[in-house]
Chimera marker file (.cmm) of the C-alpha trace (Angstrom):
<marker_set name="trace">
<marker id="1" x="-17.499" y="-9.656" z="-2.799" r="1" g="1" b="0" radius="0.5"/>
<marker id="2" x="-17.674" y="-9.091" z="-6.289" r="1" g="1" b="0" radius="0.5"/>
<marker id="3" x="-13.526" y="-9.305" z="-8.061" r="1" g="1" b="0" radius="0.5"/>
<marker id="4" x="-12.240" y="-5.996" z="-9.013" r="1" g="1" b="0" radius="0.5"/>
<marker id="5" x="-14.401" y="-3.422" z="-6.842" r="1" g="1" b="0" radius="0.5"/>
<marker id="6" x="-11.663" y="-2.182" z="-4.984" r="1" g="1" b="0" radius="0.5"/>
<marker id="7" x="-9.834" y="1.043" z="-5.485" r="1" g="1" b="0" radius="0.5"/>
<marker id="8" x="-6.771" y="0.372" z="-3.769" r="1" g="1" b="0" radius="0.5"/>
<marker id="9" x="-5.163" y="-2.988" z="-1.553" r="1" g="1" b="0" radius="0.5"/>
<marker id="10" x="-2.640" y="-2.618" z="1.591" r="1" g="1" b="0" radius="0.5"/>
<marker id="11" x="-0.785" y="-4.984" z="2.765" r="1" g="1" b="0" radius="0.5"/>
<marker id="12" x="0.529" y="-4.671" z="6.657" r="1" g="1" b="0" radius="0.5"/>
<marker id="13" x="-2.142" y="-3.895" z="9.391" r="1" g="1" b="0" radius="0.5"/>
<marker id="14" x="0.003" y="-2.708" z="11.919" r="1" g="1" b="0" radius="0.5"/>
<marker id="15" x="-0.466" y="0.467" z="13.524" r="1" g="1" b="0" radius="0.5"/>
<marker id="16" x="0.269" y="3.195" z="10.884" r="1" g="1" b="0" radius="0.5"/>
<marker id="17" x="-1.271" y="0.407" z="8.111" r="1" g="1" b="0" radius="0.5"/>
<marker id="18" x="-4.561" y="0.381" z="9.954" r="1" g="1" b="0" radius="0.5"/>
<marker id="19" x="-4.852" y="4.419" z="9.749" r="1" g="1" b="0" radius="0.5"/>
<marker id="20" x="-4.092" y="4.876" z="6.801" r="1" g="1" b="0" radius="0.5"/>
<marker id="21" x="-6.779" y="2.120" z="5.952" r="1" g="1" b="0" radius="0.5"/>
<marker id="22" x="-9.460" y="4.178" z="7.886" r="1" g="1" b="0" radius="0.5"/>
<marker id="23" x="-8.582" y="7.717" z="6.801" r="1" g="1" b="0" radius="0.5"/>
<marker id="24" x="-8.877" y="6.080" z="2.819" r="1" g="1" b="0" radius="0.5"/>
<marker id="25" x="-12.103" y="5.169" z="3.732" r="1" g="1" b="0" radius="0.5"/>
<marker id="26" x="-13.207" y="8.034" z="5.215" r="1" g="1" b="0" radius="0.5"/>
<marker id="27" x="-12.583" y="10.192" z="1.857" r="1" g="1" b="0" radius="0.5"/>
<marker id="28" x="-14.334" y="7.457" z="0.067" r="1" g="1" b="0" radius="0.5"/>
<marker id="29" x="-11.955" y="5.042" z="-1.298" r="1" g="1" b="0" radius="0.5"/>
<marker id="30" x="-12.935" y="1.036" z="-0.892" r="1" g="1" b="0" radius="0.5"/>
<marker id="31" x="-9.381" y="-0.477" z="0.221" r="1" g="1" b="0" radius="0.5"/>
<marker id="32" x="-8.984" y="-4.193" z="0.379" r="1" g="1" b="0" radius="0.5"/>
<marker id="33" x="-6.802" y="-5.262" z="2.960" r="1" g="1" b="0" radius="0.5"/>
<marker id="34" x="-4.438" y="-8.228" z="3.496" r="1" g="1" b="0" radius="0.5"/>
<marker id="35" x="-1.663" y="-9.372" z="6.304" r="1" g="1" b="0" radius="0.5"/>
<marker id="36" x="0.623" y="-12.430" z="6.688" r="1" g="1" b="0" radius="0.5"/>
<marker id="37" x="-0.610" y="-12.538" z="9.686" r="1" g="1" b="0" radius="0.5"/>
<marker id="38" x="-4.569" y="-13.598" z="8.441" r="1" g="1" b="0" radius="0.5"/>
<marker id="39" x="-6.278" y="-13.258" z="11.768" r="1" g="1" b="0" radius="0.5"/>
<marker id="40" x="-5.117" y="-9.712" z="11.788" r="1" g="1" b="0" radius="0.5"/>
<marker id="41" x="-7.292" y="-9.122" z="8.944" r="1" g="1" b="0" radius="0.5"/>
<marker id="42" x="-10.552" y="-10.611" z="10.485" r="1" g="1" b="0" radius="0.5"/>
<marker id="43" x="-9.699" y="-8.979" z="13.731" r="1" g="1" b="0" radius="0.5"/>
<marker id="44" x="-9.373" y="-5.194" z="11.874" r="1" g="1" b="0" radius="0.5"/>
<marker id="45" x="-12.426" y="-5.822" z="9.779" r="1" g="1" b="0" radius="0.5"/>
<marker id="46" x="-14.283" y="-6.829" z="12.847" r="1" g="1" b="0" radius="0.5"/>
<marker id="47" x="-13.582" y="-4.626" z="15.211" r="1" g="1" b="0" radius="0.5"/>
<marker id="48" x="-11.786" y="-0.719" z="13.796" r="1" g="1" b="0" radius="0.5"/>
<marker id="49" x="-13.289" y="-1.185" z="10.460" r="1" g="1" b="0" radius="0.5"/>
<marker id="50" x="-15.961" y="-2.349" z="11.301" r="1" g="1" b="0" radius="0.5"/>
<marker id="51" x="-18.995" y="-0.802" z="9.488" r="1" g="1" b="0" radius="0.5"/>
<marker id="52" x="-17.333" y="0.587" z="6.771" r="1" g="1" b="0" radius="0.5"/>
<marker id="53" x="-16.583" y="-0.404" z="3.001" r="1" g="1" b="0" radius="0.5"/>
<marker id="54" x="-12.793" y="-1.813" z="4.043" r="1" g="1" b="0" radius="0.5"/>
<marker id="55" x="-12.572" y="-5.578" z="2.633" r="1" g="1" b="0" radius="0.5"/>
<marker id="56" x="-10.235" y="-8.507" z="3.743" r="1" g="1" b="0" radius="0.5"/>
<marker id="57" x="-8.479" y="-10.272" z="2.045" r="1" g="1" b="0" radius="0.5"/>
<marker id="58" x="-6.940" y="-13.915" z="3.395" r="1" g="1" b="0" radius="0.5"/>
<marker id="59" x="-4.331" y="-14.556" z="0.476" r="1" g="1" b="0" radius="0.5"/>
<marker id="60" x="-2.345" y="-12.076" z="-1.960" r="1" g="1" b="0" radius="0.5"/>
<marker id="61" x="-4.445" y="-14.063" z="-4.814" r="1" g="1" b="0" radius="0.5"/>
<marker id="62" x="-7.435" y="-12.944" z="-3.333" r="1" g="1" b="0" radius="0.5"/>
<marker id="63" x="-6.329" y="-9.111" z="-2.514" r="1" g="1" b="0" radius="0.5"/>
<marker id="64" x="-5.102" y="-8.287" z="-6.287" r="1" g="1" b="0" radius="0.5"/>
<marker id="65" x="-8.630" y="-9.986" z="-7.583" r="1" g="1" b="0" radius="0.5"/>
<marker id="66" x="-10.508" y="-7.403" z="-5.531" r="1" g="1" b="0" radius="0.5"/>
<marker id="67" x="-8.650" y="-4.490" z="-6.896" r="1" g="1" b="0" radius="0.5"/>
<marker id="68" x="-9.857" y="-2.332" z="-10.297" r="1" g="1" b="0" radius="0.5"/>
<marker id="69" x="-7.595" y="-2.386" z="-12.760" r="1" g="1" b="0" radius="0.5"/>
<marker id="70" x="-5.136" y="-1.089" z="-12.685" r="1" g="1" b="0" radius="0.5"/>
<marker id="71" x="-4.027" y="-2.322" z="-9.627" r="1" g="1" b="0" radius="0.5"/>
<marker id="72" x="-2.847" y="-0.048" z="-6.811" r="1" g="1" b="0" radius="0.5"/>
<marker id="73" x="-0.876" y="-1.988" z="-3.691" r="1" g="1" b="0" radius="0.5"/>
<marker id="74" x="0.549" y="0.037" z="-1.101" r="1" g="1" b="0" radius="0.5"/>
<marker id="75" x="2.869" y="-2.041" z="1.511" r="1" g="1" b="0" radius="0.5"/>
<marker id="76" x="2.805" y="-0.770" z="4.671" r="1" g="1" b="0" radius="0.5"/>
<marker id="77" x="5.700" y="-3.248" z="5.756" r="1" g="1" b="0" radius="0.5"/>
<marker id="78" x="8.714" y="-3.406" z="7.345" r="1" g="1" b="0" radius="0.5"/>
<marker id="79" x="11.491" y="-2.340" z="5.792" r="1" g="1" b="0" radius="0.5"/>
<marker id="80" x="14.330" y="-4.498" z="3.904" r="1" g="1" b="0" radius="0.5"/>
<marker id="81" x="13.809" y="-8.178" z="3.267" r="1" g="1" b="0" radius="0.5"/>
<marker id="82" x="10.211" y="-8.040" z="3.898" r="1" g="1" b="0" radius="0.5"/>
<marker id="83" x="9.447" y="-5.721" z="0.997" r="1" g="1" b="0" radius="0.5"/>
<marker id="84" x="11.301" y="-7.617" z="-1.721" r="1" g="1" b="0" radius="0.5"/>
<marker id="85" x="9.220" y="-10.760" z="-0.196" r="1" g="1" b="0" radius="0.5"/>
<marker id="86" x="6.215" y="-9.142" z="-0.544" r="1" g="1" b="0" radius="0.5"/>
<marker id="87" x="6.898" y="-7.696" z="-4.043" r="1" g="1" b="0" radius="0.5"/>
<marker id="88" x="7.881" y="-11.219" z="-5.068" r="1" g="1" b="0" radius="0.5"/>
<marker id="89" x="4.538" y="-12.624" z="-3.898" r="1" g="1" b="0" radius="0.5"/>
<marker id="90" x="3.105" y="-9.869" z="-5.902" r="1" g="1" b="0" radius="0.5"/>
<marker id="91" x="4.177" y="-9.567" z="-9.165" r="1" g="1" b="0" radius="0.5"/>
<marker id="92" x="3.040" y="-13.239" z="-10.126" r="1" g="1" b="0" radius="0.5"/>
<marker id="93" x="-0.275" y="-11.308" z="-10.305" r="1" g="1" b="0" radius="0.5"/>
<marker id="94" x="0.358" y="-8.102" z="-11.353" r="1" g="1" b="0" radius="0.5"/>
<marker id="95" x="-0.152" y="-6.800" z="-14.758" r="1" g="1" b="0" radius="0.5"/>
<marker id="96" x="1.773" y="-4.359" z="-16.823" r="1" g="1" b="0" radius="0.5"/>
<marker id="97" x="0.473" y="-0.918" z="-15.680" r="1" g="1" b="0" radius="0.5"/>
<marker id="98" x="0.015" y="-1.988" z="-12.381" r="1" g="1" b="0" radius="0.5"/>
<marker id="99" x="1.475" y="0.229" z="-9.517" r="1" g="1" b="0" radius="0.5"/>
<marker id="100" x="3.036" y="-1.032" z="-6.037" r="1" g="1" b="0" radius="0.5"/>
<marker id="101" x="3.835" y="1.828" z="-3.356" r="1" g="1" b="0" radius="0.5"/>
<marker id="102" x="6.122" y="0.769" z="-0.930" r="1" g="1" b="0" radius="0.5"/>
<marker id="103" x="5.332" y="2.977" z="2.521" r="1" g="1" b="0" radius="0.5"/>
<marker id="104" x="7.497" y="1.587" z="4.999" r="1" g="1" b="0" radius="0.5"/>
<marker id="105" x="10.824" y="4.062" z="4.616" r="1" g="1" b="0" radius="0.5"/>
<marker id="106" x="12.611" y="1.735" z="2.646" r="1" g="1" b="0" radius="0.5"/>
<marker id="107" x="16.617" y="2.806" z="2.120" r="1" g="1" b="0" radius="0.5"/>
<marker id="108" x="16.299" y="4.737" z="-0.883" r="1" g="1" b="0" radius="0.5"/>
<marker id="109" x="19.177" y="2.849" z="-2.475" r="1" g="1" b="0" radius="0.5"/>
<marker id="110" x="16.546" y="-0.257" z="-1.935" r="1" g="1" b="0" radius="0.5"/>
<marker id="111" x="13.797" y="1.784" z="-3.928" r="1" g="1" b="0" radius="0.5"/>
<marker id="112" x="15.714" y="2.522" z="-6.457" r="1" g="1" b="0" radius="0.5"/>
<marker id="113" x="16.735" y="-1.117" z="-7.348" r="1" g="1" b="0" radius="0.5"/>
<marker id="114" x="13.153" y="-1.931" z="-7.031" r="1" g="1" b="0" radius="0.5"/>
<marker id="115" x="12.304" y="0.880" z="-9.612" r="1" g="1" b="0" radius="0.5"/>
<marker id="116" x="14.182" y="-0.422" z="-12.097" r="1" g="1" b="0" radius="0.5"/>
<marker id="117" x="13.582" y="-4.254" z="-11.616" r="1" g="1" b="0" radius="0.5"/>
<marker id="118" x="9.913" y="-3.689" z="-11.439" r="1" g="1" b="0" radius="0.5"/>
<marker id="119" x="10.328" y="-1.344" z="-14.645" r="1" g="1" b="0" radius="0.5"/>
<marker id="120" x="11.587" y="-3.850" z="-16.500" r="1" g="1" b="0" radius="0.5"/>
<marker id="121" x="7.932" y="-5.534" z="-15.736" r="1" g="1" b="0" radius="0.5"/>
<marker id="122" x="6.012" y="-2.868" z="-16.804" r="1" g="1" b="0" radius="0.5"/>
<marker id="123" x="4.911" y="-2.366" z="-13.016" r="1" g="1" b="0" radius="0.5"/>
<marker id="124" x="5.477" y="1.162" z="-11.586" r="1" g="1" b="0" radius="0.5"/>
<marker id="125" x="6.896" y="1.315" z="-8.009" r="1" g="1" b="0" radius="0.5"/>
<marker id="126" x="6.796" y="4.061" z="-5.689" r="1" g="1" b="0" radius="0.5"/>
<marker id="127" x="9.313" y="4.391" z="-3.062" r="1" g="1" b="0" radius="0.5"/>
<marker id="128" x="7.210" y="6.759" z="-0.129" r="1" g="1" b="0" radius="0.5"/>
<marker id="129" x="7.846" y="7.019" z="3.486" r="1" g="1" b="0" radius="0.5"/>
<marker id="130" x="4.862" y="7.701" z="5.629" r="1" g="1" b="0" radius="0.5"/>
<marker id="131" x="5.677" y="9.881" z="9.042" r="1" g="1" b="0" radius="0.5"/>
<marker id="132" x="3.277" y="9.751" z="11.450" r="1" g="1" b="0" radius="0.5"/>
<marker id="133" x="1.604" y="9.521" z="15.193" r="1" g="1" b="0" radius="0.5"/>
<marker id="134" x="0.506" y="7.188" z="16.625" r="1" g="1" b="0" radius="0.5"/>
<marker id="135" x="-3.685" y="6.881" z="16.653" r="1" g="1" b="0" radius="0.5"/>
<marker id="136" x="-4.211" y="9.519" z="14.059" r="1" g="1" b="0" radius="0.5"/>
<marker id="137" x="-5.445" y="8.291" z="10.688" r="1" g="1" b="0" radius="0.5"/>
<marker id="138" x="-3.227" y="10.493" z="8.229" r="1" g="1" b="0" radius="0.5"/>
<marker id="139" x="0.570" y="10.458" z="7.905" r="1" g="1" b="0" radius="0.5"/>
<marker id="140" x="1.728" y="14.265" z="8.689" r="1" g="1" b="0" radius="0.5"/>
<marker id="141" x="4.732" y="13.370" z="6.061" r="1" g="1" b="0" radius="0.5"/>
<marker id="142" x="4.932" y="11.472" z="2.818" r="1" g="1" b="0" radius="0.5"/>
<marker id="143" x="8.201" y="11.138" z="1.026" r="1" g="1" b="0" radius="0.5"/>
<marker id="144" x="7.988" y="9.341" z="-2.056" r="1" g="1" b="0" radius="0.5"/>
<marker id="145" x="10.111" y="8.421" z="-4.982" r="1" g="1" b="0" radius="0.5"/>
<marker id="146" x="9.802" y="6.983" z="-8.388" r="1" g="1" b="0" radius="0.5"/>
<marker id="147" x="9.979" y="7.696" z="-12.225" r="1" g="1" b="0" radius="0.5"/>
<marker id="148" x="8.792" y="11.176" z="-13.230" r="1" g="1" b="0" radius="0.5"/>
<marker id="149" x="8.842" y="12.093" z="-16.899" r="1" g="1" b="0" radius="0.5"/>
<marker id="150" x="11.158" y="9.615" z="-17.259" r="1" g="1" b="0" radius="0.5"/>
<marker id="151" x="14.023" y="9.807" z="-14.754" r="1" g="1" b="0" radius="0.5"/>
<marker id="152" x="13.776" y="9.006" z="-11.136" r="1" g="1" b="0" radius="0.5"/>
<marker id="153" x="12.511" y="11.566" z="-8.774" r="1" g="1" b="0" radius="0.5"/>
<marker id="154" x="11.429" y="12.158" z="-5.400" r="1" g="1" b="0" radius="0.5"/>
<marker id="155" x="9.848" y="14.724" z="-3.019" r="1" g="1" b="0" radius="0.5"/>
<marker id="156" x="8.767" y="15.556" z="0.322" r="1" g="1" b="0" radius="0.5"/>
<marker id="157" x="5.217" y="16.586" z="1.219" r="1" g="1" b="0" radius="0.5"/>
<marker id="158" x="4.192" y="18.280" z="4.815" r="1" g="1" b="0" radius="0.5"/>
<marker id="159" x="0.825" y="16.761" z="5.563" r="1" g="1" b="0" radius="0.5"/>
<marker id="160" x="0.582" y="18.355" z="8.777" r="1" g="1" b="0" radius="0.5"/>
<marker id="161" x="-2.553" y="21.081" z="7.987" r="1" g="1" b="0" radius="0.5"/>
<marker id="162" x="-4.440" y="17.600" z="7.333" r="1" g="1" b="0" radius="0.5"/>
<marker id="163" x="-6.546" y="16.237" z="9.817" r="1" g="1" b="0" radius="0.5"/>
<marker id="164" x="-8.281" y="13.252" z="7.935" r="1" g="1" b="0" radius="0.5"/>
<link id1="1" id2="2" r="1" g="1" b="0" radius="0.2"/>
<link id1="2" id2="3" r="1" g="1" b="0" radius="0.2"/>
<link id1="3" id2="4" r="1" g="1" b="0" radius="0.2"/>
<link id1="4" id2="5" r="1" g="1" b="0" radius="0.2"/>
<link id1="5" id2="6" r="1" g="1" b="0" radius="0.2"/>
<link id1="6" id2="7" r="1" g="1" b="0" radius="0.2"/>
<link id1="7" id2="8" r="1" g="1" b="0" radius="0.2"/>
<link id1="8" id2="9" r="1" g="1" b="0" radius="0.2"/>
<link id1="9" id2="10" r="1" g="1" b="0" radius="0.2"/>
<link id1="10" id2="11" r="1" g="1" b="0" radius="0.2"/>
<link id1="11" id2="12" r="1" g="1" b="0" radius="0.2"/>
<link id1="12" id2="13" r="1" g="1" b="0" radius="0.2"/>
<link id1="13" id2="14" r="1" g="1" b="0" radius="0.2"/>
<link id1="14" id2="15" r="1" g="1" b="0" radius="0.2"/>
<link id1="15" id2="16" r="1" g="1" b="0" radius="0.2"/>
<link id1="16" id2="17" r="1" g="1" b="0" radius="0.2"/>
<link id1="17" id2="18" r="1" g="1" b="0" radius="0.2"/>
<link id1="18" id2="19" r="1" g="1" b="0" radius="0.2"/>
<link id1="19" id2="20" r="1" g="1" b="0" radius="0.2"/>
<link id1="20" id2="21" r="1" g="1" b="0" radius="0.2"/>
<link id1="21" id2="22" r="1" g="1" b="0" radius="0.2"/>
<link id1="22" id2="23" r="1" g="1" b="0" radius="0.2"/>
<link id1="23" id2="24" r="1" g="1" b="0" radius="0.2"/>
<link id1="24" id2="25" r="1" g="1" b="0" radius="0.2"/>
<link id1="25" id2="26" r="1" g="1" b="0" radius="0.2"/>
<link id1="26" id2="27" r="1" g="1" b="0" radius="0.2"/>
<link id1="27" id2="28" r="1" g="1" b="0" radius="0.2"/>
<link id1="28" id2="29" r="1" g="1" b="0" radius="0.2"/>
<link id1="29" id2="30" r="1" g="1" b="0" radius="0.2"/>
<link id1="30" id2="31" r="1" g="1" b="0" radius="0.2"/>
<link id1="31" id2="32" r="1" g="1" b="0" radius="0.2"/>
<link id1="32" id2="33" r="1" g="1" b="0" radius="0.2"/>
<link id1="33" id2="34" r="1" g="1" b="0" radius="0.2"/>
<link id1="34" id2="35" r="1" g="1" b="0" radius="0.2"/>
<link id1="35" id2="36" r="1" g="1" b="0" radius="0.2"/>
<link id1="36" id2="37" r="1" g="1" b="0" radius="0.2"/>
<link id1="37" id2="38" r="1" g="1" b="0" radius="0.2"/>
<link id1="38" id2="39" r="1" g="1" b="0" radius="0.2"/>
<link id1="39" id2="40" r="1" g="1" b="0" radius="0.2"/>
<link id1="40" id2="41" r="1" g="1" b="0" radius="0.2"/>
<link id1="41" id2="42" r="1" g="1" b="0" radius="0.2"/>
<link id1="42" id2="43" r="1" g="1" b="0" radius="0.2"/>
<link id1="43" id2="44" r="1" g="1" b="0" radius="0.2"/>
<link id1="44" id2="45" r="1" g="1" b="0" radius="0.2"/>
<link id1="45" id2="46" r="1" g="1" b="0" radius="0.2"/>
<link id1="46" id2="47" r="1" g="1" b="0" radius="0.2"/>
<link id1="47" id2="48" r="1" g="1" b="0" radius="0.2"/>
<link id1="48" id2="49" r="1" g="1" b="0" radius="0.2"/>
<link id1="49" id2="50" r="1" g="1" b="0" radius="0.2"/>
<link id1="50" id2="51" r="1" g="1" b="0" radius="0.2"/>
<link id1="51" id2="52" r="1" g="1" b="0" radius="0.2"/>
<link id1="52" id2="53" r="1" g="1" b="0" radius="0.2"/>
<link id1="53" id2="54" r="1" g="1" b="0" radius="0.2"/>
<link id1="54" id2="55" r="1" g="1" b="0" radius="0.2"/>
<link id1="55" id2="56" r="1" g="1" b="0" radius="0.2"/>
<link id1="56" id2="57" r="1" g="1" b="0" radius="0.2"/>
<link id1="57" id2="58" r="1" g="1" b="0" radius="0.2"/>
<link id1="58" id2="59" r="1" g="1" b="0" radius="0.2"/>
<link id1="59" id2="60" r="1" g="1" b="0" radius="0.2"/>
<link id1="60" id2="61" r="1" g="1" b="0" radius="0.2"/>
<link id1="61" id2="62" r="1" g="1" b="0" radius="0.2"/>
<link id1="62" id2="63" r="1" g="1" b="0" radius="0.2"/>
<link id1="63" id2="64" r="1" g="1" b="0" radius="0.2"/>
<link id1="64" id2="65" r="1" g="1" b="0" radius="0.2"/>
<link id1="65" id2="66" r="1" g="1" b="0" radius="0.2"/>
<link id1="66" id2="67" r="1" g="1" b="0" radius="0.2"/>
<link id1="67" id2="68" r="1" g="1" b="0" radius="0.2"/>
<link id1="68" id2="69" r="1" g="1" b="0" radius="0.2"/>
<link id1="69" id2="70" r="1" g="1" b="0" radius="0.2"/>
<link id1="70" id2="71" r="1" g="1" b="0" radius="0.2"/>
<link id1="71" id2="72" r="1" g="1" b="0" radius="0.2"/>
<link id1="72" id2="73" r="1" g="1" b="0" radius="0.2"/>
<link id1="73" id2="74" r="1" g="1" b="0" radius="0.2"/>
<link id1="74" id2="75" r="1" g="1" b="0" radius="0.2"/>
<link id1="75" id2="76" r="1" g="1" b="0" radius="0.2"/>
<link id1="76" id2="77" r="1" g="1" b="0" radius="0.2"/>
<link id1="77" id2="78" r="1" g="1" b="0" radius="0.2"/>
<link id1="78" id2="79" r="1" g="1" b="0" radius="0.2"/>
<link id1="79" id2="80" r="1" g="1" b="0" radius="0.2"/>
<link id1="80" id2="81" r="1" g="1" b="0" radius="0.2"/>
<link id1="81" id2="82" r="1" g="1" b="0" radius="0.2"/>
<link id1="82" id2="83" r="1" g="1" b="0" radius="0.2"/>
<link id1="83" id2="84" r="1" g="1" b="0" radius="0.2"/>
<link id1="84" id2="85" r="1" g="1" b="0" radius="0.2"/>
<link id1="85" id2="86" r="1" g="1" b="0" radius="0.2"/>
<link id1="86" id2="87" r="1" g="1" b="0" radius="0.2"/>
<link id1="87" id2="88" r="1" g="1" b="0" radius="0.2"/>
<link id1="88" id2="89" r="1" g="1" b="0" radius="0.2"/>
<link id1="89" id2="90" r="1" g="1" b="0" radius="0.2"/>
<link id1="90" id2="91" r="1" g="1" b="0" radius="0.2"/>
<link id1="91" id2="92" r="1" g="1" b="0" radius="0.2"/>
<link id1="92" id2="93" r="1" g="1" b="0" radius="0.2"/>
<link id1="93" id2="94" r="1" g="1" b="0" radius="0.2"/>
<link id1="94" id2="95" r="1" g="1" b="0" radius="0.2"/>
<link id1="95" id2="96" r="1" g="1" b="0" radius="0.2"/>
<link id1="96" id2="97" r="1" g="1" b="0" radius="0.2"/>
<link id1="97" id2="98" r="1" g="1" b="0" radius="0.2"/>
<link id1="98" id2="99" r="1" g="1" b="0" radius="0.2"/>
<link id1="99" id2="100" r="1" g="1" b="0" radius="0.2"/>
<link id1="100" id2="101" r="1" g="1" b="0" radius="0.2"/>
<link id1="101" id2="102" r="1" g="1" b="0" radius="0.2"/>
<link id1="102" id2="103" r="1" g="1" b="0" radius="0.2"/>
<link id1="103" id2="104" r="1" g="1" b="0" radius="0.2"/>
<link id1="104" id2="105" r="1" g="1" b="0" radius="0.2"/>
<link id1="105" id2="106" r="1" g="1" b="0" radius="0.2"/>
<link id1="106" id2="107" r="1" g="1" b="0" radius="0.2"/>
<link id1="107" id2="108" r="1" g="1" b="0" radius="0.2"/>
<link id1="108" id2="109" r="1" g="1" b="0" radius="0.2"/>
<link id1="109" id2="110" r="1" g="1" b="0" radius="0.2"/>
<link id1="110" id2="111" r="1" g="1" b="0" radius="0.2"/>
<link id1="111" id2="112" r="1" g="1" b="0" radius="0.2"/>
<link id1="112" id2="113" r="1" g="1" b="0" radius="0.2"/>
<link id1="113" id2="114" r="1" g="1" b="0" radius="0.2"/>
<link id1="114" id2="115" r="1" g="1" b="0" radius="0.2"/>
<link id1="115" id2="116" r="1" g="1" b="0" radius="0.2"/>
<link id1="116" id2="117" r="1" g="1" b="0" radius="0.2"/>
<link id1="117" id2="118" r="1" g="1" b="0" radius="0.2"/>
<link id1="118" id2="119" r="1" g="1" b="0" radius="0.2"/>
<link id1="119" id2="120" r="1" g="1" b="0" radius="0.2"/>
<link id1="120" id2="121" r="1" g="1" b="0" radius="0.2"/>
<link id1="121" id2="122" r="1" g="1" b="0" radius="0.2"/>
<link id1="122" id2="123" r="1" g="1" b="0" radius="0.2"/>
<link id1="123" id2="124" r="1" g="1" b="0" radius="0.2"/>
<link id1="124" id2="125" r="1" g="1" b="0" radius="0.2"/>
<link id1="125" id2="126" r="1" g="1" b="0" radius="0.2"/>
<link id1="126" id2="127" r="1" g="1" b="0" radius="0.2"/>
<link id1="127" id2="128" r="1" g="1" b="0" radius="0.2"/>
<link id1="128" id2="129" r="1" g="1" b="0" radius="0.2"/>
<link id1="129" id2="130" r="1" g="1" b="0" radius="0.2"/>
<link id1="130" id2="131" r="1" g="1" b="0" radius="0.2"/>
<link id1="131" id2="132" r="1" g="1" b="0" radius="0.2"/>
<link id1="132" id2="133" r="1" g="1" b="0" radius="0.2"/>
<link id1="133" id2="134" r="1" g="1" b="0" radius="0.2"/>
<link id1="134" id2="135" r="1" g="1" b="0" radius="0.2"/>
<link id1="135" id2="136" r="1" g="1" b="0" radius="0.2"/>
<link id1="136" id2="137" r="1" g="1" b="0" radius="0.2"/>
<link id1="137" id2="138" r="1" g="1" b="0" radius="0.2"/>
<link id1="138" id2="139" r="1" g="1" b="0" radius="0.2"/>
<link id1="139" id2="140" r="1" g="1" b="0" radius="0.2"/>
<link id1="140" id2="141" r="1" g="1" b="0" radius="0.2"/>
<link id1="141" id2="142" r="1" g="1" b="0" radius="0.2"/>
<link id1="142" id2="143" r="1" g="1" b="0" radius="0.2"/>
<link id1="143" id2="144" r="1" g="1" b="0" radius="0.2"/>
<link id1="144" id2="145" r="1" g="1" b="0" radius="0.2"/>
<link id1="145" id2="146" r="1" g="1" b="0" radius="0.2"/>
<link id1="146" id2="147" r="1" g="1" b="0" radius="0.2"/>
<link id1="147" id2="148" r="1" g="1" b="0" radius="0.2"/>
<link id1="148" id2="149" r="1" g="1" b="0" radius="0.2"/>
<link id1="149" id2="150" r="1" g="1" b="0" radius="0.2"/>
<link id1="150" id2="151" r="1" g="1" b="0" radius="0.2"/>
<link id1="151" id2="152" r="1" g="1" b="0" radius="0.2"/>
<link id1="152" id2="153" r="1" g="1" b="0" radius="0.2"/>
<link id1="153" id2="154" r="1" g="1" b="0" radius="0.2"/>
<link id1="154" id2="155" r="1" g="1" b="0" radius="0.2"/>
<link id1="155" id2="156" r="1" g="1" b="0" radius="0.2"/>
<link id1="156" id2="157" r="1" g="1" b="0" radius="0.2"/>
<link id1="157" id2="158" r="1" g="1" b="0" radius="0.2"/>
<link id1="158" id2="159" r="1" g="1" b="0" radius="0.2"/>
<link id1="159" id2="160" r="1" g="1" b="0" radius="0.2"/>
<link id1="160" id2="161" r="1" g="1" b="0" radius="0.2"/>
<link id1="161" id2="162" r="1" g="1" b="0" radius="0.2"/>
<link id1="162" id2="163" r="1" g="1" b="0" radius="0.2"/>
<link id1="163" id2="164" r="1" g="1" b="0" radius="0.2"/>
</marker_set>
């Protein structure tokens, strides 16, 4: 797979994760994929992506290398501990300009610390919450905070006249 062909990585391949995945792909963005859990990845890419332009990834290494630049990660985690694990074994290769989206409904007082700190990095994070069904491959609600014009923001989106 040639490095940096990817529009977008996600990390987490549990239910909502593996939706989201499939409904990116079906308006046309490549996603790269990764999981802690690595056979998770070869199962998803063998079986419910199968035949489509979704890529695995077996390390977080490997995952930011197949992303363009710059780099868009969207965890798809759960919330609290795991996040600020995952952002750790992130930002040793992130860039300045690089953007992590956080989608698992972190406490917003947890998004907002991660704002700043990854800020100070030059990394932009995105607080979102992603509100869904089970088995359908769009969220129906995205929440999302993170710096706008400066300041910190946020909003709520209904997704629900989407059917991706």
């Amino acid at each position: 797979m040639p490095k940096e062909s990817c529009d977008i990585g996600l990390i987490g391949l549990a239910v909502m994760g593996q939706n989201l995945v499939l409904n990116m792909n079906d308006h046309g963005y490549k996603v790269a994929v990764f999981n802690r859990t690595v056979s998770k990845v070869d199962d998803f890419i063998g079986h419910e992506a199968a035949g489509t332009q979704v890529v695995g990834a077996h390390s977080i290494p490997e995952l930011v290398e197949l992303l363009k630049k710059p780099r868009r990660v969207m965890l798809m985690v759960k919330a609290g501990d795991t996040v600020d694990h995952m952002i750790d074994s992130l930002i040793p290769h992130l860039e300045k300009g690089d953007i992590v989206i956080d989608g698992g409904n972190s406490h917003y007082p947890d998004s907002n610390r991660r704002t700043k700190a990854l800020a100070e990095k030059g990394i932009l994070f995105v607080g979102t919450g992603c509100l869904g069904r089970r088995g359908r491959r769009a969220p129906r609600t995205v929440h999302y905070a993170g710096w706008e014009s400066g300041r910190l923001a946020s909003r709520e989106g209904d997704l629900s006249g989407h059917r991706g």
